[in-house]
Structures are given as structure tokens and as C-alpha cells.
C-alpha atoms as an extended CHARMM CRD file, in Angstrom:
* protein
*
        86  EXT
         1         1  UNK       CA             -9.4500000000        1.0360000000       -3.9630000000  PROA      1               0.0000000000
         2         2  UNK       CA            -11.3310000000       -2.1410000000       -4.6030000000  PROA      2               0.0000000000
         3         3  UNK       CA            -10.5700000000       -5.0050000000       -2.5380000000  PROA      3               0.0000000000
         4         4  UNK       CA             -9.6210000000       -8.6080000000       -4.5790000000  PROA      4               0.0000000000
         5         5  UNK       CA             -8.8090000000      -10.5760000000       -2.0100000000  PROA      5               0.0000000000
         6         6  UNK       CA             -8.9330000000      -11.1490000000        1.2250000000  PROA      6               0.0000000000
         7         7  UNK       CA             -7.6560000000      -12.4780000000        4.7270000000  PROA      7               0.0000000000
         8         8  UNK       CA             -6.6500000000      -12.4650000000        8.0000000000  PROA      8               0.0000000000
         9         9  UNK       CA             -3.4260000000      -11.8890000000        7.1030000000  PROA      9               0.0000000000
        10        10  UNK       CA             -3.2820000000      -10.7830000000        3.2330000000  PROA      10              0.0000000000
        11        11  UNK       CA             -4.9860000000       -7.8500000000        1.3120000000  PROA      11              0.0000000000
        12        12  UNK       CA             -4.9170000000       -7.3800000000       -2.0030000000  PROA      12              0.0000000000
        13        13  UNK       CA             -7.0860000000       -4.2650000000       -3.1410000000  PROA      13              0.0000000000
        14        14  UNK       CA             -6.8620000000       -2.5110000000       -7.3360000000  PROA      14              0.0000000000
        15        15  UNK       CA             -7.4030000000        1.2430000000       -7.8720000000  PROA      15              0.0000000000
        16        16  UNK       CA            -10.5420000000        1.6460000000       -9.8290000000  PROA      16              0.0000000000
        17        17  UNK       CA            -10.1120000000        2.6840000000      -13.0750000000  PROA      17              0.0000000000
        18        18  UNK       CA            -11.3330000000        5.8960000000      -14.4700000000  PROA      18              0.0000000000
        19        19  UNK       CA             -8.8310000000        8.3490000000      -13.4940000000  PROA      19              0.0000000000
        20        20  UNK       CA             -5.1690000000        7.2790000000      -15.0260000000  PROA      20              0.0000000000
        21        21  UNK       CA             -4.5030000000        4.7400000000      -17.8910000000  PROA      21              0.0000000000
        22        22  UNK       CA             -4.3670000000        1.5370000000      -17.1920000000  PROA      22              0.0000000000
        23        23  UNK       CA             -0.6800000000        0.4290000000      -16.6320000000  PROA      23              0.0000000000
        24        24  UNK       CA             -0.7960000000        3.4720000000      -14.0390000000  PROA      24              0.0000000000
        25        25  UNK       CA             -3.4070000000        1.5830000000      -11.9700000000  PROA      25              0.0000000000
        26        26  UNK       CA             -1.8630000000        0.2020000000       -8.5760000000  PROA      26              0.0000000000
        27        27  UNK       CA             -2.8300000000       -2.7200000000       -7.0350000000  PROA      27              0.0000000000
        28        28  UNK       CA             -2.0220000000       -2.3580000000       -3.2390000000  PROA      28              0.0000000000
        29        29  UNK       CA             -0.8110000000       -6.0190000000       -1.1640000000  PROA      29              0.0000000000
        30        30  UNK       CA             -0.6020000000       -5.8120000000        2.8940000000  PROA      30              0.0000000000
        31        31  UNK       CA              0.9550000000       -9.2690000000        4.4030000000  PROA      31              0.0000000000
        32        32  UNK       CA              0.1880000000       -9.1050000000        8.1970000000  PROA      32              0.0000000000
        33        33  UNK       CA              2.8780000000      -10.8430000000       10.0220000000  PROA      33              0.0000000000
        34        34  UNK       CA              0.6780000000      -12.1440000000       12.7510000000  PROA      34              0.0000000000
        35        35  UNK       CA              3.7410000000      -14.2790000000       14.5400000000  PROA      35              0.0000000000
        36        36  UNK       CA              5.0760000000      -10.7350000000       15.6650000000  PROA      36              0.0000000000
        37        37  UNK       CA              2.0590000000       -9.7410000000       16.3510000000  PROA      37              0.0000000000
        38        38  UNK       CA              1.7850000000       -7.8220000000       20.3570000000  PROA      38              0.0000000000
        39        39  UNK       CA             -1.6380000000       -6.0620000000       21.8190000000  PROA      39              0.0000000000
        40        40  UNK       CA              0.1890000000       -2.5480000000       20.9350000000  PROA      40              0.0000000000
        41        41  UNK       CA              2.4430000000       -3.5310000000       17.3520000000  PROA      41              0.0000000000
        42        42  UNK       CA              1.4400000000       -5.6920000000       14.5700000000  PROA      42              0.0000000000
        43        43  UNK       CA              3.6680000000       -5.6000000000       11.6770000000  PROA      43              0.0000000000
        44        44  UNK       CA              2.8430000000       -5.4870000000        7.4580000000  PROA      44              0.0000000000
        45        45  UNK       CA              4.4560000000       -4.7370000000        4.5730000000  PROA      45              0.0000000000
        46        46  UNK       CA              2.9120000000       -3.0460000000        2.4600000000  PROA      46              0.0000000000
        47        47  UNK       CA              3.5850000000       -3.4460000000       -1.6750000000  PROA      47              0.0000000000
        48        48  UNK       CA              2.2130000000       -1.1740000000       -4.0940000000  PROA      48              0.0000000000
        49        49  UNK       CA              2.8310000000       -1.9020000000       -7.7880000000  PROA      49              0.0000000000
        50        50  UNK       CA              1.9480000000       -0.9200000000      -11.6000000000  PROA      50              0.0000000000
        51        51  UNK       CA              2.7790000000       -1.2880000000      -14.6750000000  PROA      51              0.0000000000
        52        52  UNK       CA              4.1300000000        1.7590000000      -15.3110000000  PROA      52              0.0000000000
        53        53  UNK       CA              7.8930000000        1.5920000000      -16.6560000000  PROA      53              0.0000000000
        54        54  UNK       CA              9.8450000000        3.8850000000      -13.6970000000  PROA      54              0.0000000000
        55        55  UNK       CA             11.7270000000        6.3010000000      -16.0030000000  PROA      55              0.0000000000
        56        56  UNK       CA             11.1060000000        8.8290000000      -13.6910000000  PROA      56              0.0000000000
        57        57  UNK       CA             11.7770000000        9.0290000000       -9.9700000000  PROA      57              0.0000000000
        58        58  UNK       CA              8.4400000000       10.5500000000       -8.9400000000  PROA      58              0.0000000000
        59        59  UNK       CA              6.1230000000        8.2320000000      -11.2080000000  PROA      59              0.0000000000
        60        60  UNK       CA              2.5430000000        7.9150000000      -10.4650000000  PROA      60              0.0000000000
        61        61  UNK       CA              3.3840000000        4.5720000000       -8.5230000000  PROA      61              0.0000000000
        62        62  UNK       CA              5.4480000000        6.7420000000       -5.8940000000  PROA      62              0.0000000000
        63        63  UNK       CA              3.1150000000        9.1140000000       -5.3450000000  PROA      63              0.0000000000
        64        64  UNK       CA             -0.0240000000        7.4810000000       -4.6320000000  PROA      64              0.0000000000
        65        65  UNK       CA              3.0750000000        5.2970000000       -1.9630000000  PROA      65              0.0000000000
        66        66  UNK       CA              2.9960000000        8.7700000000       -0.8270000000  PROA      66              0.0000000000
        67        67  UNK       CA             -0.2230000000        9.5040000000       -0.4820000000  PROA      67              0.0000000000
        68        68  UNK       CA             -1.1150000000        5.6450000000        1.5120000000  PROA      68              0.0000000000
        69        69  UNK       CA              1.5410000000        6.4440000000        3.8220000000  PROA      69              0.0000000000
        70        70  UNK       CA              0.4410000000        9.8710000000        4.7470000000  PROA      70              0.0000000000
        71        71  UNK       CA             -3.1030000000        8.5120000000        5.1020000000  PROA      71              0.0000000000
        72        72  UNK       CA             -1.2930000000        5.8540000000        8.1250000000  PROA      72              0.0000000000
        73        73  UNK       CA              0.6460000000        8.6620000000        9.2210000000  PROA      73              0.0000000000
        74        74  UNK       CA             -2.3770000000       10.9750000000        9.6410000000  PROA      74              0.0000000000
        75        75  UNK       CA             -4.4830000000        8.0930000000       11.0640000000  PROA      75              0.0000000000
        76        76  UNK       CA             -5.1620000000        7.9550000000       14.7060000000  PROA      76              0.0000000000
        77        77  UNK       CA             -5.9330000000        4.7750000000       15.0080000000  PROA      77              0.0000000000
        78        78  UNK       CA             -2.6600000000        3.7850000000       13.4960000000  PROA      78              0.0000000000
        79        79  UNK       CA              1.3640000000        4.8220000000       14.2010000000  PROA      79              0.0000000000
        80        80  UNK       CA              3.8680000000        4.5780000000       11.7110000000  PROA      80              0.0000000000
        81        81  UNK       CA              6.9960000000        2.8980000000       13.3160000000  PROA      81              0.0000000000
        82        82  UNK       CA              8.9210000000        2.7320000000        9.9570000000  PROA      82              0.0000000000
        83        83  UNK       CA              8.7080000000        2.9600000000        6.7960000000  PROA      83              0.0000000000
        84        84  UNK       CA             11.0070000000        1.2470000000        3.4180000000  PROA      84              0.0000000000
        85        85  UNK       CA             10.3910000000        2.5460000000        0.0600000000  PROA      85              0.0000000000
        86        86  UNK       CA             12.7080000000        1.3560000000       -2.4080000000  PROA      86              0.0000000000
């Protein structure tokens, strides 16, 4: 991923290009709600988007959802409270 933009509380980062068509590439945008913000819980959302029509259930947009929150999941630095897909 390739990072756009960036602050405190907002992250917008692209997939590089290279490995899918374009209108496959996600772009990735994490709002940080810092007024709920405790030492042990901070809560984002998390959007990830493309182009690609959804025809299909498990598109390339869902997956690579997949794959972000497995990386959270996995992280130990990090513990997944819940999660929305829709």
C-alpha cells in the first residue's frame, strides 16, 4: 500500500499497481475516532473500496478486506474487538 494522505486521525493509503487491473486497485481509508479514544481502546473504521462492479460475492475487493483484517487479527500489537463488513 502507498500512503496518500495523512493524519492524526485519517489515512488514506492506494494499492500499488502492478498486480491486478486497475479498477481492482483498493484504496484503503482509516478514520480514528479520537473522542472515544481510552489508554487500552481506540476506535476506526476502516473502508476499503474499488472500482470493481460487485457481481460476485467474493470479488477481489472482499478478499484483500480479508486479508487486512487477518493481518489486525494476527497482530500483537493490535485486538480486534469487532468487525462490520457489509
Amino acid at each position: 500500500m502507498d500512503i496518500q494522505y495523512y493524519t492524526g486521525d485519517y489515512i488514506i493509503a492506494r494499492e500499488v499497481p502492478g498486480n491486478v487491473p486497475f479498477p481492482k486497485l483498493i484504496t484503503v481509508e482509516v478514520l480514528i475516532d479520537k473522542s472515544k479514544s481510552t489508554e487500552t481502546e481506540t476506535r476506526m473504521s476502516i473502508v476499503i473500496k474499488n472500482e470493481e462492479l460487485p457481481l460476485q460475492l467474493d470479488n477481489y475487493c472482499r478478499q484483500m478486506f480479508e486479508v487486512i483484517k487477518q493481518a489486525i487479527e494476527s497482530s500483537r500489537h493490535w485486538h480486534l474487538i469487532e468487525s462490520l463488513a457489509g
